[in-house]
N, C-alpha and C positions, 0 to 999 in steps of 0.2 A: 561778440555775439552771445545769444543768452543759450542758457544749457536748455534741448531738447527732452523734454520728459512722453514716454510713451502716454497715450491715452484710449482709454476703452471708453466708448459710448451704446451704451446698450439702448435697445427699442423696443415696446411690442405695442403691437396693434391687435387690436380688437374692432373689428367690421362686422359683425352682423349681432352684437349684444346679446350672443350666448353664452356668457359664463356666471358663475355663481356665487354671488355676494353672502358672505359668508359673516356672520356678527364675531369680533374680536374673542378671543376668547383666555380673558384678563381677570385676574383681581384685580381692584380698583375702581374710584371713578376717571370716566375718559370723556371727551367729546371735542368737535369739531368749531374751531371759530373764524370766522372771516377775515380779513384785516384789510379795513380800506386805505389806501393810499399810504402807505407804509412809509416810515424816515428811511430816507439811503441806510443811515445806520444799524436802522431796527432790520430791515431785510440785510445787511450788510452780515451784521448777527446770526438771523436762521441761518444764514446761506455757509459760514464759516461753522458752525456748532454740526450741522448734517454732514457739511462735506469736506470738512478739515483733514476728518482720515483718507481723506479718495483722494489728495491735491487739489479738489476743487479750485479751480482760479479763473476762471473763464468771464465771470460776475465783474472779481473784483478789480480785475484789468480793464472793464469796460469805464468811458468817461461816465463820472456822477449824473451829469444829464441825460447821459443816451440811457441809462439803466433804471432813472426817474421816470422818465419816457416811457420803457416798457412797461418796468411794474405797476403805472398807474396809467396805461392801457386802460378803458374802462370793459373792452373784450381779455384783458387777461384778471384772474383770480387768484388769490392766495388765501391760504388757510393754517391756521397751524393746530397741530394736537394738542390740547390739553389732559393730564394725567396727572391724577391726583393735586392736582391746584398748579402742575409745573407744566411749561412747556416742554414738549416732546419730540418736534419735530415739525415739520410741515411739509407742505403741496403745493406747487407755483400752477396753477395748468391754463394755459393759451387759447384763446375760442377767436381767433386771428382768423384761421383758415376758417373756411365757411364750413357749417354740420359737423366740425371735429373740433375736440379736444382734444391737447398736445397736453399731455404731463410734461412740464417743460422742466420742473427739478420734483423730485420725492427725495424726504432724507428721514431718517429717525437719528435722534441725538445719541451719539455710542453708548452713556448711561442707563437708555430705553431700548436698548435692541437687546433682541433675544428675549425679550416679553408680551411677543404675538401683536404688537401694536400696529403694524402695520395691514394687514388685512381688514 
């Protein structure tokens, strides 16, 4: 039987769109890019770089097909940060349910945290 690891999964909602977008506040160039229909490999990639430190494995346990499946949902979205010409991290978020968006992973890559990128 496989070893039992604790796991925290954190949440927050936001229901009525009062809070406040606030611009990053970096040296650097940043911006935001889409990525359509991603290779298993290349989301196999963000998904290990954001969440290697956390034991992320939830992803990589999934069959290749059912995780194809998801990420090229054409209701689900992915995006990843760019900084300074490197990848930074990325945003999976789910418009599955109806009038919501699930962030379904947020990560920054541990070389990019602690550099306000994330807001």
């Amino acid at each position: 039987m496989a070893e039992k690891i604790p796991t925290t999964v954190t949440y927050l909602e936001i229901v009525d769109g009062s809070f406040e977008r606030k611009k990053a506040d970096v040296a650097g160039t940043y911006f935001v890019e889409k990525i359509t229909k991603p290779s298993y490999e290349f989301y196999i990639y963000l998904y290990d770089r954001a969440g290697s430190t956390y034991n992320w494995t939830a992803r990589k346990l999934m069959p290749k097909q059912e995780l194809l499946n998801s990420i090229h949902d054409p209701k689900v979205e992915i995006f990843t940060l760019i900084y300074d010409g490197k990848i930074a991290g990325y945003v999976e978020l789910d418009f599955r349910e109806s009038h919501q968006a699930e962030v379904a992973y947020f990560g920054i890559f541990p070389e990019f945290q602690g550099l306000r990128l994330g807001p």
